[in-house]
C-alpha positions as CSV (number, residue, x, y, z in Angstrom):
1,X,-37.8,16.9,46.3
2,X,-34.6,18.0,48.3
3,X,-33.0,16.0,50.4
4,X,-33.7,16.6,53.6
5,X,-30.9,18.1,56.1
6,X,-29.8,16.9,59.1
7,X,-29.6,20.1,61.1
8,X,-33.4,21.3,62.6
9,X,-34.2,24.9,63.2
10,X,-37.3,24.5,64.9
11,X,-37.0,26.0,68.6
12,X,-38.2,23.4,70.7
13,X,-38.2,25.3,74.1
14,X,-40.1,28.8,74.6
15,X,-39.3,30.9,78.0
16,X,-43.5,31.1,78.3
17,X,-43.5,27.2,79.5
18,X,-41.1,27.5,82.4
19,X,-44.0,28.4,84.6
20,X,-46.5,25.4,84.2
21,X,-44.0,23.0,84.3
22,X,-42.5,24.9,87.2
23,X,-45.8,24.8,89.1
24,X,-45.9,20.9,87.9
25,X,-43.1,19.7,89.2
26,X,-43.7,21.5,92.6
27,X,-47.1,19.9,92.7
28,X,-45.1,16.8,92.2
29,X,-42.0,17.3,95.1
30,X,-44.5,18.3,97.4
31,X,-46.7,14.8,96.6
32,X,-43.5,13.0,97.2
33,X,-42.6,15.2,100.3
34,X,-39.7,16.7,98.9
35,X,-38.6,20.6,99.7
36,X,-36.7,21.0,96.3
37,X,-35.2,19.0,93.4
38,X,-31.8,19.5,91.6
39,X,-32.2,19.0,87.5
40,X,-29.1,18.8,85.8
41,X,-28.7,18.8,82.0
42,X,-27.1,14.9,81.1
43,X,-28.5,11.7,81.1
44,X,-27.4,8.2,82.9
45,X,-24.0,8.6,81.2
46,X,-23.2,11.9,82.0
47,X,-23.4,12.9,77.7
48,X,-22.7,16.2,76.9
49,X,-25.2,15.3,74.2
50,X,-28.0,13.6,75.1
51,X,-31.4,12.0,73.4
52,X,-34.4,13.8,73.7
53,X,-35.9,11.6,76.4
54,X,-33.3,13.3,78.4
55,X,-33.6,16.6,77.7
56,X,-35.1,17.6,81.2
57,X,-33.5,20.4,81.9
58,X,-35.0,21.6,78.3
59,X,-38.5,21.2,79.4
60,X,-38.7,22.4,82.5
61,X,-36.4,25.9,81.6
62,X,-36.5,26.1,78.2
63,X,-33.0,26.6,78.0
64,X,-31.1,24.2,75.6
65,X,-27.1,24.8,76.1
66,X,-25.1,21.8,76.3
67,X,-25.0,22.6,80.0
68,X,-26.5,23.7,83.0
69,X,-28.4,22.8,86.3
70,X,-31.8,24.1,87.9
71,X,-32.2,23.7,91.6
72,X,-36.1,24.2,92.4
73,X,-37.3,24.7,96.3
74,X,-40.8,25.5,97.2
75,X,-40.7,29.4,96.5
76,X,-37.8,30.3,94.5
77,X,-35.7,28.7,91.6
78,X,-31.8,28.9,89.7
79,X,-30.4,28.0,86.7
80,X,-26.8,27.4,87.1
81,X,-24.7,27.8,83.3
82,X,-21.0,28.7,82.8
83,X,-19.4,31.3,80.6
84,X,-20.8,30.1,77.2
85,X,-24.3,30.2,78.2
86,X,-24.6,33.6,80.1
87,X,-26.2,35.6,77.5
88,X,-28.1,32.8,75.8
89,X,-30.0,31.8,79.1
90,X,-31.6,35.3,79.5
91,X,-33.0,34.9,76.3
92,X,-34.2,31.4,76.6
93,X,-35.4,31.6,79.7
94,X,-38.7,33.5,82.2
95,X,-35.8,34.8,84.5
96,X,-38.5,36.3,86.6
97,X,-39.0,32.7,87.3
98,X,-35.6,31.2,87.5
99,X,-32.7,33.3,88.7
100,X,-29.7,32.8,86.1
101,X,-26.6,32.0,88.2
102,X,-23.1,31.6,87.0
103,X,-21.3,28.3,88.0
104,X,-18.3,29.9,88.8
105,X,-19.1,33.3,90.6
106,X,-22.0,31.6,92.5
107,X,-21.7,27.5,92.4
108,X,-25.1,25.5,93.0
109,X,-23.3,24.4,96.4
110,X,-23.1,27.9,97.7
111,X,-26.2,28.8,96.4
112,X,-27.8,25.6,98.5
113,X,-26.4,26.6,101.3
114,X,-27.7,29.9,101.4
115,X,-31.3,29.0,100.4
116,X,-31.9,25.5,101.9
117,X,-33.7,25.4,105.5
118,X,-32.8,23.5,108.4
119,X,-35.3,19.9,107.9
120,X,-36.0,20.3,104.5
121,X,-35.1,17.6,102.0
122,X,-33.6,18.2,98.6
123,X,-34.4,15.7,95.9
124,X,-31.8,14.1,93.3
125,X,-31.9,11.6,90.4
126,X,-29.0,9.3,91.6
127,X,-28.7,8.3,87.7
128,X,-27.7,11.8,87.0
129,X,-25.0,12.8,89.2
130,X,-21.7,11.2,89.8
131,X,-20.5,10.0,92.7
132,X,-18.6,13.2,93.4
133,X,-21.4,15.9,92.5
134,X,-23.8,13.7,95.0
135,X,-21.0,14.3,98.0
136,X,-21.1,18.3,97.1
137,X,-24.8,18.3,96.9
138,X,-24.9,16.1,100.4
139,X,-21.9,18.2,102.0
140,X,-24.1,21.6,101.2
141,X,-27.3,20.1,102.8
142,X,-25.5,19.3,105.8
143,X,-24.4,22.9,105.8
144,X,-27.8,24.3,106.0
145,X,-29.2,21.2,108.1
146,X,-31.1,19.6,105.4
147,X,-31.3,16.4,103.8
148,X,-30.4,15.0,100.3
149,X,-32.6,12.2,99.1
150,X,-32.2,9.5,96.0
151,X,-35.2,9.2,94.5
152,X,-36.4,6.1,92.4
153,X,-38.1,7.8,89.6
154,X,-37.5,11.3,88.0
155,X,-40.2,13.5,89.2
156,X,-40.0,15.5,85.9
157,X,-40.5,12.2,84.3
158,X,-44.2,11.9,85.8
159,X,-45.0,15.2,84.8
160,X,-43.9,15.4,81.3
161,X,-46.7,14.2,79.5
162,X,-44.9,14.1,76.3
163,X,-41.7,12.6,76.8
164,X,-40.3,11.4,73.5
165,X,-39.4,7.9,73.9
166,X,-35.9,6.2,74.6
167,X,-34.2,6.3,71.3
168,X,-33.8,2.8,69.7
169,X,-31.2,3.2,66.7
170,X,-29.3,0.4,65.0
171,X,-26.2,-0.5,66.2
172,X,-23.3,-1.0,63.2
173,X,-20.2,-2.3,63.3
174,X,-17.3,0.2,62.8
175,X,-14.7,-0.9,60.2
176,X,-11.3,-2.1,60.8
177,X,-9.9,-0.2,58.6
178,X,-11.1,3.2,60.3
179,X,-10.6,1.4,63.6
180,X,-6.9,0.6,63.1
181,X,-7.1,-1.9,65.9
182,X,-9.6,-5.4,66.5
183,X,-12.0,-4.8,69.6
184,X,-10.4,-8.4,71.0
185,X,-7.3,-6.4,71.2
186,X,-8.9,-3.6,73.1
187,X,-10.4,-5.7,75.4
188,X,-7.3,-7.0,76.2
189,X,-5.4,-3.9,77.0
190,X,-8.1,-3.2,79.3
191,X,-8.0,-6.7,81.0
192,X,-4.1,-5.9,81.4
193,X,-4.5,-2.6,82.1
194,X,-7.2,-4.3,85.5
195,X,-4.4,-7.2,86.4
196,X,-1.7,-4.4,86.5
197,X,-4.3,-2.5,88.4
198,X,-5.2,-5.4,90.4
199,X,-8.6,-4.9,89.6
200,X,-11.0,-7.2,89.4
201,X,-13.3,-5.6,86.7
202,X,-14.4,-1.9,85.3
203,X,-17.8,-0.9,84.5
204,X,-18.1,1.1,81.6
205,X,-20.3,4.0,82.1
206,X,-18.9,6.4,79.2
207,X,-20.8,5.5,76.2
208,X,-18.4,6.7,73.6
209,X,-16.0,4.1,75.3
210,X,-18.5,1.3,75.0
211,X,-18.4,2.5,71.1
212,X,-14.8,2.8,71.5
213,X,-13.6,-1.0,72.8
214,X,-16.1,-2.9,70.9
215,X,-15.6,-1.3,67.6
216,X,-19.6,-0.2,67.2
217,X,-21.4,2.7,66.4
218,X,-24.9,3.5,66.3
219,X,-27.6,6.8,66.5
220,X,-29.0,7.0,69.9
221,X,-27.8,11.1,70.2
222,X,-28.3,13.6,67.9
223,X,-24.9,14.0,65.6
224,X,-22.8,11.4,67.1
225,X,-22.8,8.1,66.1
226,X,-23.5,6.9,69.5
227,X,-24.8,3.7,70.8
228,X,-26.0,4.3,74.3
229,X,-25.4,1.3,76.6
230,X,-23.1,0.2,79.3
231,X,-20.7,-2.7,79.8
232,X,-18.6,-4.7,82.4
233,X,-15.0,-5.7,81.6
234,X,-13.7,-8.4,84.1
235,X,-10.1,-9.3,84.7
236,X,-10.6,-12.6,83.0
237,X,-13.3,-13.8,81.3
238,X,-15.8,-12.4,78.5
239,X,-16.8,-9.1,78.8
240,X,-20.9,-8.1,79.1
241,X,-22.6,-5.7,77.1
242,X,-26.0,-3.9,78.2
243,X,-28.2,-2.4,75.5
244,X,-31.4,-3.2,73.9
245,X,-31.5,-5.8,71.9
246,X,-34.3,-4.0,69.4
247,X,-31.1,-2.2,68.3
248,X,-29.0,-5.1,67.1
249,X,-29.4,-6.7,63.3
250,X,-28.5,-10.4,63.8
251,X,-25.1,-9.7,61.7
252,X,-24.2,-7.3,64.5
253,X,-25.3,-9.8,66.8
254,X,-23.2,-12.6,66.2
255,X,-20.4,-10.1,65.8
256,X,-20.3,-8.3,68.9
257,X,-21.6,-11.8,70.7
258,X,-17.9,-13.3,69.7
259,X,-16.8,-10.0,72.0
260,X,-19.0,-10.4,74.6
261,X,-22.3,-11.5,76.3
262,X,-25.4,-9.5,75.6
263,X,-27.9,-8.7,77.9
264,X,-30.7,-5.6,78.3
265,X,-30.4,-2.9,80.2
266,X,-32.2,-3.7,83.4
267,X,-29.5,-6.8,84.0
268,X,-26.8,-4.6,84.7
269,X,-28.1,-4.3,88.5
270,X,-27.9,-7.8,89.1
271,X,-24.4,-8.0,87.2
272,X,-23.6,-4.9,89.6
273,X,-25.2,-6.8,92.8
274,X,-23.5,-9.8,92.1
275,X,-19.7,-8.3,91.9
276,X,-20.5,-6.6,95.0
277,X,-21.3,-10.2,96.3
278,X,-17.9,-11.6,95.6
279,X,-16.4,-8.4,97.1
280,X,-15.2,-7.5,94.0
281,X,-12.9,-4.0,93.4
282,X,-14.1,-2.8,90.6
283,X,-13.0,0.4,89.1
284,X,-15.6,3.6,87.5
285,X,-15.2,6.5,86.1
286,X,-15.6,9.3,88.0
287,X,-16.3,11.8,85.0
288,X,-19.3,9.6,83.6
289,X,-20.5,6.5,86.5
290,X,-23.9,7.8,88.3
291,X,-23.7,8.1,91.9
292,X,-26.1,5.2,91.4
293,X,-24.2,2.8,90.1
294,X,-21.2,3.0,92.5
295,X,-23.6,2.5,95.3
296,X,-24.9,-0.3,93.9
297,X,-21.4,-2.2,94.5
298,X,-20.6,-0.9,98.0
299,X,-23.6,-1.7,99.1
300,X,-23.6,-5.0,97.9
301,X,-20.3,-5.0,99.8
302,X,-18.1,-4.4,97.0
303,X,-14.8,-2.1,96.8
304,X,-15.7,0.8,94.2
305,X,-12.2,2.7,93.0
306,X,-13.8,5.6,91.2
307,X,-11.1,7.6,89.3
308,X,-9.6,8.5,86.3
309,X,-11.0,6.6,83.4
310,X,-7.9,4.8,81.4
311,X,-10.1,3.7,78.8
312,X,-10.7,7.3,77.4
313,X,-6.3,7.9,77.8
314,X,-6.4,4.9,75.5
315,X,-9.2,6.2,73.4
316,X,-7.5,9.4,73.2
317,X,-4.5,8.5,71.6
318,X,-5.4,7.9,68.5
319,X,-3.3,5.2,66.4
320,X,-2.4,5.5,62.7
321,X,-5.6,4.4,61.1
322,X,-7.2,6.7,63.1
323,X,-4.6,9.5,62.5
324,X,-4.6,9.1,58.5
325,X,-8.1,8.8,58.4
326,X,-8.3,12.0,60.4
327,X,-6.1,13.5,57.8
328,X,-8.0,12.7,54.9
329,X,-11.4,13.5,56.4
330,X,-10.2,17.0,56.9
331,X,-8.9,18.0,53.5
332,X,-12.4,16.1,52.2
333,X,-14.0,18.7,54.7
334,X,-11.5,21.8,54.4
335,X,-12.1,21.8,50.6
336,X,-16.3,21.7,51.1
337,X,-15.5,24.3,53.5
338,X,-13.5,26.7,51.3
339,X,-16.4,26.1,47.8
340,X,-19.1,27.8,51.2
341,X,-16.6,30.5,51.9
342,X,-16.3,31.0,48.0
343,X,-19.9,30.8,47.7
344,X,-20.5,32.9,50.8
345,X,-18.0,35.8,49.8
346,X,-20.1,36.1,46.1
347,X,-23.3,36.0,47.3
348,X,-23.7,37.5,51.0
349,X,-22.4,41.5,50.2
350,X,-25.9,41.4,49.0
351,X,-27.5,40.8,51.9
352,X,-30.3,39.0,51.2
353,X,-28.5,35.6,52.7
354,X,-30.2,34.1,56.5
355,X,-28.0,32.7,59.0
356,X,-29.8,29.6,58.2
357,X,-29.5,29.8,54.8
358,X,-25.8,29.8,55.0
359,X,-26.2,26.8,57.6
360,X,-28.1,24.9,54.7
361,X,-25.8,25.8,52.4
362,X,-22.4,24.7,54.2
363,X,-24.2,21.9,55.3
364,X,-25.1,20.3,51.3
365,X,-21.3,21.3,50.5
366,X,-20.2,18.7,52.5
367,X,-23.4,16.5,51.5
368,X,-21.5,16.7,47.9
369,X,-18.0,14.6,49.4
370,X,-20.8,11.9,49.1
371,X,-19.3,10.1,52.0
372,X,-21.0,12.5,54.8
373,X,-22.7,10.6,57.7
374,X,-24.1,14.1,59.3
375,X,-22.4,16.9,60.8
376,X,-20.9,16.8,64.0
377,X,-23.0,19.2,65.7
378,X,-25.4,21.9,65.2
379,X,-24.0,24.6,63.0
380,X,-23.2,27.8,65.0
381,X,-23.6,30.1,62.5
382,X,-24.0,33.5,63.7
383,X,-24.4,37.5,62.2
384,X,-23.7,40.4,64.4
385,X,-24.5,40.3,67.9
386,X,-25.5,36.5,67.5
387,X,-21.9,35.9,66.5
388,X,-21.1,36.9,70.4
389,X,-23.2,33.7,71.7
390,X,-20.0,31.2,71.7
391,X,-22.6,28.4,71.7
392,X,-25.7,30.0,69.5
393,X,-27.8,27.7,67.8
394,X,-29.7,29.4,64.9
395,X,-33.5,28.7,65.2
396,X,-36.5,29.9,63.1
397,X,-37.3,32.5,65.4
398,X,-33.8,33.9,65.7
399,X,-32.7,33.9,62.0
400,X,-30.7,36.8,61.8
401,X,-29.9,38.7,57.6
402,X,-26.8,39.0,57.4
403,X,-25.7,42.4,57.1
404,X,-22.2,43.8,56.6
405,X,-20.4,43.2,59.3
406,X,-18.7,40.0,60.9
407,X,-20.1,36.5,60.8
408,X,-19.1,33.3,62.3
409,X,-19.2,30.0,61.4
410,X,-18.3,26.8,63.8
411,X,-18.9,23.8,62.1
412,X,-18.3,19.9,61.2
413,X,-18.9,16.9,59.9
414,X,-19.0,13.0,60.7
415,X,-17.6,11.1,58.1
416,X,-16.6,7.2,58.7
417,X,-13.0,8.0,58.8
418,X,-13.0,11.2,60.9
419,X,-14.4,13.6,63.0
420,X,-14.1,17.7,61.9
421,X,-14.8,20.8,63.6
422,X,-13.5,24.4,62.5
423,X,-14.4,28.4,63.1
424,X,-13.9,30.9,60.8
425,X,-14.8,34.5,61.1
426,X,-15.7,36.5,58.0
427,X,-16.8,39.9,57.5
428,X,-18.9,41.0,54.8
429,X,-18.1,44.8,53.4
430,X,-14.9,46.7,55.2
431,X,-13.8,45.8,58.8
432,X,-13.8,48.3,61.5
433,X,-10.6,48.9,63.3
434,X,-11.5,47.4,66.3
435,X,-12.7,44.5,64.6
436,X,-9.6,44.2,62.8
437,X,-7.4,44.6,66.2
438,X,-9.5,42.0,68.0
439,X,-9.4,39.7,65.5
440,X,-5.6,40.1,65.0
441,X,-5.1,39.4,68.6
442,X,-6.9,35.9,68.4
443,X,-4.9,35.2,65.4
444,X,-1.7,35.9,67.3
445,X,-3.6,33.6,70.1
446,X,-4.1,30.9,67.6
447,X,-0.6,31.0,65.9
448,X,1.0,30.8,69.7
449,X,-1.0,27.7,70.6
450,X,0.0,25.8,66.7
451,X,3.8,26.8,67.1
452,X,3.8,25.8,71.3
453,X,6.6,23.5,71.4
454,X,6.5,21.7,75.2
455,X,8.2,19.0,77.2
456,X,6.8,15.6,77.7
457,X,3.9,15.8,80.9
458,X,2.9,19.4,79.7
459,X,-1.0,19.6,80.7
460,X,-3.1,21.9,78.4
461,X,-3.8,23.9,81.2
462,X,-0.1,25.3,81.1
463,X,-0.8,26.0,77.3
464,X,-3.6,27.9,77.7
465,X,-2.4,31.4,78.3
466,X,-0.6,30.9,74.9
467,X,-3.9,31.8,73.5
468,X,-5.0,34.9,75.7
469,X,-1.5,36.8,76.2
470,X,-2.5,38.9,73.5
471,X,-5.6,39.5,74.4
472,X,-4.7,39.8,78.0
473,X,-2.2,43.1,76.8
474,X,-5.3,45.0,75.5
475,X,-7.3,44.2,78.9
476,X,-9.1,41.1,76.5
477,X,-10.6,37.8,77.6
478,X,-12.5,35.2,76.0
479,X,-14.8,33.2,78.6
480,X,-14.6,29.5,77.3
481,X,-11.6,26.8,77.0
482,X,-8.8,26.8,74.4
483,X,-9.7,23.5,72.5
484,X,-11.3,20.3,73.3
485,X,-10.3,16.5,72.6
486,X,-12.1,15.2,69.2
487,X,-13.0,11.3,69.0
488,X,-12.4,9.1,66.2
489,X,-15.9,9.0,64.1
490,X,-17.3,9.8,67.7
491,X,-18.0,13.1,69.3
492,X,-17.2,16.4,68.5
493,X,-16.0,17.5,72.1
494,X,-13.8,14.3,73.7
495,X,-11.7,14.0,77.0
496,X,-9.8,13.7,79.1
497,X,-7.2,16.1,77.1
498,X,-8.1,20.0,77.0
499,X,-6.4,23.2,76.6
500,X,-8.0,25.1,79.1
501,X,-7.4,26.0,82.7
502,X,-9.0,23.1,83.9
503,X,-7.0,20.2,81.4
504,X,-4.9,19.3,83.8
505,X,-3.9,15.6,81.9
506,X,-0.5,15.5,80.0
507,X,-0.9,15.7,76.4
508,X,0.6,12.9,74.9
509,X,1.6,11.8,71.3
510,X,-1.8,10.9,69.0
511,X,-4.2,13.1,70.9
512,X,-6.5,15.4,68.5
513,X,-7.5,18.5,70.0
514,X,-9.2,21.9,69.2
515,X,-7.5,25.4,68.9
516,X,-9.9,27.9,69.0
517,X,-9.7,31.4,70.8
518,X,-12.1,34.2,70.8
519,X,-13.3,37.5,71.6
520,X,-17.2,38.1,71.7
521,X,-18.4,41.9,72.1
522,X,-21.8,40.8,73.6
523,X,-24.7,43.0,71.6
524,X,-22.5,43.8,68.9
525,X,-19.9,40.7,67.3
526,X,-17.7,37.6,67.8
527,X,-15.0,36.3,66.9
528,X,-13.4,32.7,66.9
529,X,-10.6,31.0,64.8
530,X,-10.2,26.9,65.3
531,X,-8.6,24.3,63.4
532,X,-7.6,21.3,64.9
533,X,-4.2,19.6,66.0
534,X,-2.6,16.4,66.8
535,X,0.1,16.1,69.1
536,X,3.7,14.9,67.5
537,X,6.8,14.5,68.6
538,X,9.3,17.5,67.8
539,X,13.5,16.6,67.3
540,X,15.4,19.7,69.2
541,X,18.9,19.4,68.3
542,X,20.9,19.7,71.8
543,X,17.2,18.9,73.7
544,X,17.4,17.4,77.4
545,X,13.8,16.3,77.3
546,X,11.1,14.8,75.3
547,X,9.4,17.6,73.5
548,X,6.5,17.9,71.5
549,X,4.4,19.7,69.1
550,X,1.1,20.3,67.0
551,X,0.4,19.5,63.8
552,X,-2.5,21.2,61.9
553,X,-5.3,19.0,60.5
554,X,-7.6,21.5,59.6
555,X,-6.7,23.6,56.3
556,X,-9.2,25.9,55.0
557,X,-8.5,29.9,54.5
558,X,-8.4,32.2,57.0
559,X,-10.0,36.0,56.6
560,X,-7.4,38.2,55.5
561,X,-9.7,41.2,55.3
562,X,-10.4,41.0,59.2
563,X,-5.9,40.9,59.0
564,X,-4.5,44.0,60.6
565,X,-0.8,42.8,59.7
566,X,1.1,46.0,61.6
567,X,0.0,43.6,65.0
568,X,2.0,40.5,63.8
569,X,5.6,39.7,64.3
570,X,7.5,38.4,61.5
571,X,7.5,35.0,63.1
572,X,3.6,35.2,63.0
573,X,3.4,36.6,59.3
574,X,5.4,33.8,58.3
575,X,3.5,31.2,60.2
576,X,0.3,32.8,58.1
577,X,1.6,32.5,54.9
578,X,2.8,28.8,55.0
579,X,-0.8,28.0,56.7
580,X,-2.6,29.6,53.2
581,X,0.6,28.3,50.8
582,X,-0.1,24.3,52.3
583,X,-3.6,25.8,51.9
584,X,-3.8,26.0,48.5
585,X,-1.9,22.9,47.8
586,X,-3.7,20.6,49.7
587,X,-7.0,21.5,48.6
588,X,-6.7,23.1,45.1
589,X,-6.5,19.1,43.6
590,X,-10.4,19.0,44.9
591,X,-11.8,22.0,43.5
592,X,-13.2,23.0,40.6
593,X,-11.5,26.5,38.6
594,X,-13.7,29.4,39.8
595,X,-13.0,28.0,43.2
596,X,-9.7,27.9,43.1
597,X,-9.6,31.1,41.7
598,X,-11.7,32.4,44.1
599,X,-8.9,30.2,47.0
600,X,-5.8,32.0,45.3
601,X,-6.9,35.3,46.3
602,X,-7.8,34.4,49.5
603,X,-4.8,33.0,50.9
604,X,-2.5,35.6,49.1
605,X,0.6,36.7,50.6
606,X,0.4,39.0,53.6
């Protein structure tokens, strides 16, 4: 019997159920004398992944981006998504039901305050909202003259008769050797980082920081080897960790016990009560610490500094271990990626392959490294107009042939020693020429952001047009960020470093991150290239500042059919050809002849 996979393709929401669990949860609100109730899609961490006892958003919608909020009053309901999700939320959702709404054009604030009457109350799960989005939601009640109210309990949560249970996966330790640095170390740069701070402790809400300082890793989210859980750092002292102790073996135990003390969940509100109590200042996140939790301290008299997390700068910047694992995880990955392209260029022009076969297929190439822990997210493995859903997730009912024409790929894997995620765009049969042009033009895009040489404190966001000037010349935009932060054997998508108009944190020396423009024609095609980078220091003879640079991690061919080479500069032909001659060289020593036949071709000289 095969193996089985660990991607799914089951579609677990259907547009048909928005309306009884719309009418439920109204039954509900008006039982608890409540006008309306704000769902967002996240958890009690703020995940951008999330287990499926979260997934509340999900049930009540049907729509299953990695993002989004509903707002539901008495007669009318929204779904708020942002420029990833606009075409796949018609289709996933009854919008004759709930209005789709982008974030941007129309924010849920606005919307509030056009919608809300004066003495009505508005609902919100204080776990799910940080302190910030609970002052926008309060600040547009006031507007309209209504009220926002905590609740206790989740009012989807007594309606959703079959919740899937809290997820209970083991908890492992994660090697020093992938680590590069002991979790006592850790916790001491972030009890030096408090005393410089003066500080007197940090909760940690972000799970993939908890993961992060004590050196553990677990399974509690699909495709990220996440333990959820929080912890408490003080100045001095032993640190406390809150997760389930039905998770731990009793090796884990007595490891992570030497770090710090362990208690369940439902004893962080006393740890929480208590600092307030000594009028402590303790410091949260402001990206991932519930609205919920801060309160708990000021009300308990405490001083809660909610800000930038340091823990995720320190997190970001990855140290050697980390950075030559990284390296060797991707040329492990780029050569399983280049045996499916291979694979994909013989058999596809026949066009009997499935998005989801190609999926399975890519998926067991990298099953065959025989060190693959899963892959780091869903495939997005799209044909035709799919392939113009930045974010599509193949599913059983929307299994597309592919037909000649373009298809995309975005994919990775979790292996002990790194995290991967790459996009390449292929066509099967000849290009068209505005196929050719558009993809050209987020080459160009692509090549500008790897070359970008910038001075120390650049942000991403000043980076960002790098990638859209040629697209911007032809009238072009893509709707979605540049590239993302990537953790260490942690998730795919990691901040607080982006290249996108809204990264607004220096890059700095160590820090992984994605390049990855686009161009979707929605209905017809999309296109995206991404490899990722690390940021290096660059030597500038005659140079007045620091400077840096990329370099590329990712090395697996890029489509030369969809090429149109009269559109590059020298510079940028040049830049191409060393990409496919590194190419070859890295990878060729990990494939077998027809492959490497097959790679030779590919990455010929343009």
């Amino acid at each position: 019997m095969a193996e089985a996979i660990f991607q799914t393709f089951e579609q677990k929401t259907n547009p048909a159920q928005g309306a009884a669990h719309l009418k439920a949860l109204r039954a509900e609100l008006k039982t608890r004398g409540l006008d309306g109730f704000v769902v967002p899609r996240t958890d009690e961490h703020q995940n951008e992944y999330v287990p499926a006892s979260s997934e509340r958003l999900a049930w009540l919608t049907g729509f299953s981006g990695s993002w989004g909020m509903a707002i539901v009053l008495a007669n009318q309901a929204a779904i708020f998504v942002d420029g990833r999700y606009t075409v796949q939320v018609r289709e996933q959702v009854d919008v004759a039901i709930f209005t789709p709404e982008h974030l941007i054009d129309n924010p849920p604030e606005g919307w509030l305050e056009k919608h809300l009457k004066p003495g009505q109350t508005l609902g919100f799960d204080p776990w799910l909202h940080t302190q910030d989005g609970a002052k926008r939601l309060e600040k547009a009640c006031k507007a309209a003259g209504a009220t926002l109210v905590p609740v206790d309990t989740n009012p989807i949560d007594a309606v959703w008769t079959d919740r899937p249970a809290a997820p209970l996966a083991h908890i492992v330790l994660h090697k020093p050797a992938y680590a590069g640095e002991d979790a006592t170390e850790k916790l001491k740069r972030i009890q030096s980082k408090l005393a410089a701070q003066n500080a007197d402790a940090v909760v940690i809400t972000d799970a993939h920081a908890v993961a992060w300082a004590f050196n553990i890793r677990g399974g509690d989210v699909g495709h990220t080897p996440l333990p959820l859980g929080f912890a408490i750092v003080p100045r001095e002292g032993k640190a406390q960790l809150f997760m389930d102790s039905r998770k731990f073996s009793n090796t884990v135990r007595d490891a992570v016990s030497d770090l710090a003390e362990i208690a369940e969940p439902m004893a962080l509100d006393r740890a929480l009560q208590a600092l307030g109590q000594k009028a402590a200042k303790v410091k949260f996140d402001a990206a991932s610490a519930s609205s919920r939790l801060v309160q708990l301290i000021e009300t308990n008299g405490g001083v809660a500094e909610v800000g930038t997390d340091f823990i995720a700068l320190m997190k970001a910047v990855k140290n050697s271990a980390e950075i030559a694992g990284s390296r060797a995880a991707h040329i492990r990955d780029g050569a399983a990626m280049t045996r499916f392209l291979a694979w994909f260029d013989r058999e596809a022009i026949h066009e009997k392959l499935t998005e989801i076969d190609a999926t399975i297929a890519l998926e067991n190439f990298r099953r065959e490294t025989g060190v693959l822990k899963d892959v780091s997210f869903p495939s997005i493995a799209g044909a035709g107009p799919n392939a113009a859903i930045p974010h599509y997730k193949v599913s059983t009912e929307s299994n597309r042939r592919i037909e000649k024409g373009i298809f995309l790929i975005d994919s990775g894997g979790q292996y002990e020693d790194g995290t991967t995620d790459i996009t390449r765009t292929i066509v099967v049969g000849p290009a068209t020429a505005e196929m050719k042009d558009r993809f050209t033009r987020v080459l160009k895009g692509h090549i500008a952001i790897d070359t970008a040489v910038f001075p120390k404190g650049v942000s991403g966001a000043q980076i960002d047009s790098f990638a859209r000037k040629p697209l911007w010349e032809a009238g072009l935009d893509f709707d979605h960020g540049t590239g993302h932060g990537i953790g260490s054997y942690l998730s795919v998508h990691e901040g607080p470093q982006r290249i996108a108009k809204t990264g607004v944190v220096p890059l700095e020396v160590g820090m992984m991150l994605s390049n990855e423009p686009g161009f979707y024609k929605a209905g017809h095609w999309g296109i995206r290239i991404e490899n990722l980078i690390l940021v290096e220091k660059r030597e500038i003879e005659g140079a007045e500042r620091e400077m840096y640079g990329f370099e590329t991690l990712s090395y697996v061919p890029i489509n030369l059919n969809l090429v149109e080479p009269a559109l590059l500069t020298a510079n940028e032909r040049e830049w191409l050809n060393a990409y496919h001659a590194k190419t070859r060289t890295l990878l060729t020593p990990h494939l077998d002849a027809e492959t490497v036949k097959w790679l030779e071709h590919a990455t010929r000289a343009v």
